[in-house]
N, CA, C and O atoms as CSV, one atom per row, in Angstrom:
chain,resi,resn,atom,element,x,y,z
A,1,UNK,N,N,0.863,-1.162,0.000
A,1,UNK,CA,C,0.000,0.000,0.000
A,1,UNK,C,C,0.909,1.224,0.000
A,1,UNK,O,O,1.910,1.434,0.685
A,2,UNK,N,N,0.363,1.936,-0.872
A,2,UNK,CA,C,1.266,3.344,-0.477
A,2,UNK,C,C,1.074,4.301,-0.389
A,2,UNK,O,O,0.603,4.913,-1.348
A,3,UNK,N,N,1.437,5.149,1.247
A,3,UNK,CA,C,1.048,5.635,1.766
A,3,UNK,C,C,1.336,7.175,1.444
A,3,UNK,O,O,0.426,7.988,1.607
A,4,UNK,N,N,2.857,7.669,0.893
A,4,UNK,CA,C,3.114,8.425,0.414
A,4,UNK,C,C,4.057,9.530,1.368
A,4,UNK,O,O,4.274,9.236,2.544
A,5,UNK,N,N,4.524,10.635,0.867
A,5,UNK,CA,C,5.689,11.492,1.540
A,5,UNK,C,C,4.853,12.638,0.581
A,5,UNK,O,O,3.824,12.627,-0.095
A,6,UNK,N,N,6.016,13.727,0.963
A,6,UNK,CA,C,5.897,14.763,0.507
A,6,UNK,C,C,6.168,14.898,-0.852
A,6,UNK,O,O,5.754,15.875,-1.476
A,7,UNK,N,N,6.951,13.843,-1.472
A,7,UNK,CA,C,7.509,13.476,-2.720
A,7,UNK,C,C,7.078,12.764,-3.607
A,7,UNK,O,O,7.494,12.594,-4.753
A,8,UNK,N,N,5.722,12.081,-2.761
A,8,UNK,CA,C,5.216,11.144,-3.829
A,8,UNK,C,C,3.997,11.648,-4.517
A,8,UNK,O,O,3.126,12.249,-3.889
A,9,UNK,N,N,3.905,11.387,-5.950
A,9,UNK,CA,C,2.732,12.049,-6.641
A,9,UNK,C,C,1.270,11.339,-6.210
A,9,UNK,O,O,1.005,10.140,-6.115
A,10,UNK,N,N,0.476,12.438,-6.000
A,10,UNK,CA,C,-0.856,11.981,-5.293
A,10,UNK,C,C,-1.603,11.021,-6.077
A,10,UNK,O,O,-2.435,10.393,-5.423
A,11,UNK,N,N,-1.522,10.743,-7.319
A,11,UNK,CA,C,-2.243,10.003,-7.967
A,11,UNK,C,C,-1.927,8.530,-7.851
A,11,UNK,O,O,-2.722,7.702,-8.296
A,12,UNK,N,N,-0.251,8.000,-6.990
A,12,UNK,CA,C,-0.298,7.268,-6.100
A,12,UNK,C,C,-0.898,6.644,-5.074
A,12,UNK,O,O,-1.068,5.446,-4.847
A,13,UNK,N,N,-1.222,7.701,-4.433
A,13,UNK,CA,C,-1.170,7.500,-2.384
A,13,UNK,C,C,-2.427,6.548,-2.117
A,13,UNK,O,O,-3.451,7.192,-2.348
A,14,UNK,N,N,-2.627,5.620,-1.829
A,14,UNK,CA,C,-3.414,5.199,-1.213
A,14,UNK,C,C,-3.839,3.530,-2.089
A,14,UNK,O,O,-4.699,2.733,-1.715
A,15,UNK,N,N,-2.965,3.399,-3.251
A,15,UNK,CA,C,-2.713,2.563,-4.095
A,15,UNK,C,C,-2.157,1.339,-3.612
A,15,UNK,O,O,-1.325,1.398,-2.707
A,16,UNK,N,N,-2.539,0.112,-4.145
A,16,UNK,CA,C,-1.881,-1.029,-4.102
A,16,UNK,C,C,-0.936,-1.578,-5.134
A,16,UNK,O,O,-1.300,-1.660,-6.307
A,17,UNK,N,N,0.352,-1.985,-4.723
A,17,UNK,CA,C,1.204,-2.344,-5.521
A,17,UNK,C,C,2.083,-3.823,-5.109
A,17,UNK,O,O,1.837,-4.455,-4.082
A,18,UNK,N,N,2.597,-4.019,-5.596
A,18,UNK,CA,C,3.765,-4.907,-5.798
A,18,UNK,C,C,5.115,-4.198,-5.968
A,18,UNK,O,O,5.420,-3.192,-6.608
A,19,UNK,N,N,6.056,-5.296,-4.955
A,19,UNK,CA,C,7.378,-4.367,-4.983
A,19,UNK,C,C,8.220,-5.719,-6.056
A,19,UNK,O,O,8.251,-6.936,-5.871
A,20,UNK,N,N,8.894,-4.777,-7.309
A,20,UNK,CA,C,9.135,-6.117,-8.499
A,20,UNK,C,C,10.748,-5.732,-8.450
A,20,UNK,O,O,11.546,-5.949,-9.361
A,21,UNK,N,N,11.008,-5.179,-7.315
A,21,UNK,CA,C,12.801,-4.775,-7.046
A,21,UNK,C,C,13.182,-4.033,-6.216
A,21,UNK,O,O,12.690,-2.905,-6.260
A,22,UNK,N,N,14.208,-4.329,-5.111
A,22,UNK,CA,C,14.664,-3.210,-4.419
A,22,UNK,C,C,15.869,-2.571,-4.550
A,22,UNK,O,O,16.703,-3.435,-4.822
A,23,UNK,N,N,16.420,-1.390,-4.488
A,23,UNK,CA,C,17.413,-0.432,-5.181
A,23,UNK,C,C,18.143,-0.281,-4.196
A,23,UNK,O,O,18.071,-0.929,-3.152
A,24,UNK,N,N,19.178,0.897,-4.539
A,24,UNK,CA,C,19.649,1.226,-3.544
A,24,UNK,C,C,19.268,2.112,-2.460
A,24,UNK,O,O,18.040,2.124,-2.538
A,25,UNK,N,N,19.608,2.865,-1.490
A,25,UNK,CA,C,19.139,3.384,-0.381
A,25,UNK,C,C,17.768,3.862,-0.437
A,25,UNK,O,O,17.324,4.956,-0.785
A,26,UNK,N,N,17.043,2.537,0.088
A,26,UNK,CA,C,16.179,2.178,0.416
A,26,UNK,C,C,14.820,2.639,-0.542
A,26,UNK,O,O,13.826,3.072,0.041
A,27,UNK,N,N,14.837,2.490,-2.454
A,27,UNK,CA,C,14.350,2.302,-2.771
A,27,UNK,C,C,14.134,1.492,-3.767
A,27,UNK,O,O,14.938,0.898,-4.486
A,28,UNK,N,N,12.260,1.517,-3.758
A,28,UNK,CA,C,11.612,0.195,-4.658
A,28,UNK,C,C,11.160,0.264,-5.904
A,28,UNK,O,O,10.655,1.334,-6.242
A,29,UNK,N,N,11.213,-0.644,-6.710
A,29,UNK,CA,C,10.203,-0.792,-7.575
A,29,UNK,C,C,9.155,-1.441,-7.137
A,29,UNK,O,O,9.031,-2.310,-6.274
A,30,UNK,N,N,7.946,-0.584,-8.275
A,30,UNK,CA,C,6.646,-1.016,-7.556
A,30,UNK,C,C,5.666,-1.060,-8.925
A,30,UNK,O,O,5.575,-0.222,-9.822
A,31,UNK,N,N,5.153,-2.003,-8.802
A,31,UNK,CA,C,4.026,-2.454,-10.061
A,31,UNK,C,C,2.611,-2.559,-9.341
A,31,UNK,O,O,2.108,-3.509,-8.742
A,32,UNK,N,N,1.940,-0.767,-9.694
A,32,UNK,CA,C,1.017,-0.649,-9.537
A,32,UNK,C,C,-0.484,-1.890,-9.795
A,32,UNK,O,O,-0.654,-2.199,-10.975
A,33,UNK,N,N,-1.235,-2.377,-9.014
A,33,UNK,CA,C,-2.139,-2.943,-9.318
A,33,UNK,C,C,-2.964,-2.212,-9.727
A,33,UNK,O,O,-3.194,-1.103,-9.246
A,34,UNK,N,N,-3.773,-2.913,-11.060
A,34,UNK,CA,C,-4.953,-2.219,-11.532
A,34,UNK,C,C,-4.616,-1.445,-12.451
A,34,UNK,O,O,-5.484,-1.325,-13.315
A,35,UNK,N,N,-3.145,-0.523,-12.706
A,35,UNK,CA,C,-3.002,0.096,-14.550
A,35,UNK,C,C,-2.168,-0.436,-14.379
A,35,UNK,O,O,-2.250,-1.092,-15.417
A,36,UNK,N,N,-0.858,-0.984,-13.695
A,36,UNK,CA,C,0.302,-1.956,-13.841
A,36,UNK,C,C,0.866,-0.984,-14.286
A,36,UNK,O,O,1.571,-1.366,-15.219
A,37,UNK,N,N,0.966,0.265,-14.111
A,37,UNK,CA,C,1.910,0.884,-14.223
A,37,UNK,C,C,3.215,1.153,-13.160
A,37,UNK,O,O,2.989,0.999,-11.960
A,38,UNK,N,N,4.487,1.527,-13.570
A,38,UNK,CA,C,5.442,1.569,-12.863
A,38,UNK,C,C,6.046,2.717,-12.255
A,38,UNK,O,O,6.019,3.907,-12.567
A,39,UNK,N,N,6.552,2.147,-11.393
A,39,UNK,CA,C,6.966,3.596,-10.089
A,39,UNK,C,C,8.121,3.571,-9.335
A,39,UNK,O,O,8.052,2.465,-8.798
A,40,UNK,N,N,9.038,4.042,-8.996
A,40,UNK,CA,C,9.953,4.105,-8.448
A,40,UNK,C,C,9.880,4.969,-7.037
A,40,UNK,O,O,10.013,6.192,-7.083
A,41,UNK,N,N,9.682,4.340,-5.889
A,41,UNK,CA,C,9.497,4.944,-4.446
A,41,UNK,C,C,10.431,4.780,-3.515
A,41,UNK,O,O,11.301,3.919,-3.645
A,42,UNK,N,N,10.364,5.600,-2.444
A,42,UNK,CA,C,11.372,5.132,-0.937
A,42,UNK,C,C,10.549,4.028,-0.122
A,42,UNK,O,O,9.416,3.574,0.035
A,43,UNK,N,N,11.449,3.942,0.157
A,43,UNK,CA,C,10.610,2.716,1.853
A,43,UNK,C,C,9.971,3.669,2.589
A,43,UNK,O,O,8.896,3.123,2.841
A,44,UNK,N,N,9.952,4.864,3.147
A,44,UNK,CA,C,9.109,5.447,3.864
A,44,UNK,C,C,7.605,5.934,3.607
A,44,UNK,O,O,6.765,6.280,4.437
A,45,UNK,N,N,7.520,5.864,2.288
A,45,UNK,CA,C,6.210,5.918,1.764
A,45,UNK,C,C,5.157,4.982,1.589
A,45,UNK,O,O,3.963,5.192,1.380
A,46,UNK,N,N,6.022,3.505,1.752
A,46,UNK,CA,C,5.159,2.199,1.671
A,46,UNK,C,C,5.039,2.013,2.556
A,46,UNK,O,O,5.795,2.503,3.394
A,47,UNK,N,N,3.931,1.124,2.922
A,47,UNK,CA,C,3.169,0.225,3.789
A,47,UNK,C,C,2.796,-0.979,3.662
A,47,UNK,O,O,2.043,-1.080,2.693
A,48,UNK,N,N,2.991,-2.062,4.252
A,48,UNK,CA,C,3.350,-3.618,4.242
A,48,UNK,C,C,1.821,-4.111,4.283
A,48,UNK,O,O,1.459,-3.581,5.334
A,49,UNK,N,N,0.891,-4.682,3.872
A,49,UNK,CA,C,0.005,-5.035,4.103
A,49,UNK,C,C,0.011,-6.971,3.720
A,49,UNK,O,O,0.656,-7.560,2.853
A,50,UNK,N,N,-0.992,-7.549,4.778
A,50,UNK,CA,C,-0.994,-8.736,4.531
A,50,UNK,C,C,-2.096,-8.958,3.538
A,50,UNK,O,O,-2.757,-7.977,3.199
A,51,UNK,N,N,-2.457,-10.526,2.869
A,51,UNK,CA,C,-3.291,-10.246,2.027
A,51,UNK,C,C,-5.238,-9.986,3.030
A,51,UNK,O,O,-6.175,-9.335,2.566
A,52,UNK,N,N,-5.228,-10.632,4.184
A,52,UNK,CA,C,-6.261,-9.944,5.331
A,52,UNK,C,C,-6.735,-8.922,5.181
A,52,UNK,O,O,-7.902,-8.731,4.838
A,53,UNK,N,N,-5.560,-7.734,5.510
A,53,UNK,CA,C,-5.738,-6.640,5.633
A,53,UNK,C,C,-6.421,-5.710,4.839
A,53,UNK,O,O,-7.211,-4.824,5.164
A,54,UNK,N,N,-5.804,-6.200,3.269
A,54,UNK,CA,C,-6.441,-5.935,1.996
A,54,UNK,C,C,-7.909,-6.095,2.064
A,54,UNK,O,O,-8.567,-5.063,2.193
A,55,UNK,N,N,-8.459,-7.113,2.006
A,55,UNK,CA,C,-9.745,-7.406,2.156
A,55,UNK,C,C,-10.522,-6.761,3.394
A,55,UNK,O,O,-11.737,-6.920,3.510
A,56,UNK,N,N,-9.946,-6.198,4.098
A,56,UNK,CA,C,-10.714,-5.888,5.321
A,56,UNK,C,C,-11.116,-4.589,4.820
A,56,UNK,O,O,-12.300,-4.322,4.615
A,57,UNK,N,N,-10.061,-3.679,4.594
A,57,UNK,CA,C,-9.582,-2.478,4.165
A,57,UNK,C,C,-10.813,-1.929,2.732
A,57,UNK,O,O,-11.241,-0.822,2.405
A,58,UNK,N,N,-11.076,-3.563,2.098
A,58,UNK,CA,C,-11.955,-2.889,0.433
A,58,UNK,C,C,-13.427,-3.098,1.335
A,58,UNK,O,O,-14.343,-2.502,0.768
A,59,UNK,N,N,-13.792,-3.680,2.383
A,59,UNK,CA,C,-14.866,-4.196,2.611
A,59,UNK,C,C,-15.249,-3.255,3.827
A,59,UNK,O,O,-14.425,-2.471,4.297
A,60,UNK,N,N,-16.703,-3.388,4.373
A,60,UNK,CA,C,-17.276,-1.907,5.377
A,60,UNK,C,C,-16.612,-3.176,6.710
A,60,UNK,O,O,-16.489,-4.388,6.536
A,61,UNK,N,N,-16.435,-2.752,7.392
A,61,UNK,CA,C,-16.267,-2.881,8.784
A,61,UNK,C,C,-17.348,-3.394,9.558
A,61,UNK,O,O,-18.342,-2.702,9.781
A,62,UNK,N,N,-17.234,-4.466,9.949
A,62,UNK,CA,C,-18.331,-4.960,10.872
A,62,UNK,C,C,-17.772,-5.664,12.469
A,62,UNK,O,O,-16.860,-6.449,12.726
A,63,UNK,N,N,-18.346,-5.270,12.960
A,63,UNK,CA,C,-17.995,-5.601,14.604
A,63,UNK,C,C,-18.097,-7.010,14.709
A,63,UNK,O,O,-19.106,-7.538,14.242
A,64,UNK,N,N,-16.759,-8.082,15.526
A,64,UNK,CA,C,-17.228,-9.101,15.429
A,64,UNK,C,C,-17.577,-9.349,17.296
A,64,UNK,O,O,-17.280,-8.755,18.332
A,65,UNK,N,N,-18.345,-10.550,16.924
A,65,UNK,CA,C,-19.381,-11.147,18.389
A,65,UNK,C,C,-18.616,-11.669,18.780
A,65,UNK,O,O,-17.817,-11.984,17.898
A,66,UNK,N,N,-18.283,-12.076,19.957
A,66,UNK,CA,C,-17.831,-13.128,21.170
A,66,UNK,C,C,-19.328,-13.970,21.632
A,66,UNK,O,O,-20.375,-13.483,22.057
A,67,UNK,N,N,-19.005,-15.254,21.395
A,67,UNK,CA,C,-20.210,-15.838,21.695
A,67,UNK,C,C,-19.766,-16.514,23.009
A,67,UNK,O,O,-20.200,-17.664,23.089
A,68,UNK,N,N,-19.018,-16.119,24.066
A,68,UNK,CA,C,-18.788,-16.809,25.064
A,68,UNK,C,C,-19.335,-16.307,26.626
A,68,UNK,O,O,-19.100,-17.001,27.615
């Protein structure tokens, strides 16, 4: 996920990607999901997501029960 800096173009931020290389000081390549287009970012702008999180994140939020 990426979250973005002061440096990163907004039409980024909030995007899911794939990291398809890592560079030197401490940046990535990243293969946008959905136009598969390509990007070159820092590590401080990304965000690690599991594939969970993803799904939680596209879907509304629902409170879960304790049935105990």
């Amino acid at each position: 996920m990426i979250k973005g800096n002061r440096r990163t173009p907004e039409k980024f931020v909030g995007k899911e990607a794939i990291i398809t290389s890592q560079c030197l000081n401490g940046w990535y390549l990243l293969k946008i999901i959905g136009s598969g287009e390509d990007v070159r970012l820092q590590y401080r702008s990304l965000r690690k997501i599991l594939s969970s999180e993803a799904i939680e994140d596209r879907c509304a939020s629902h409170p879960i029960q304790n049935n105990s």
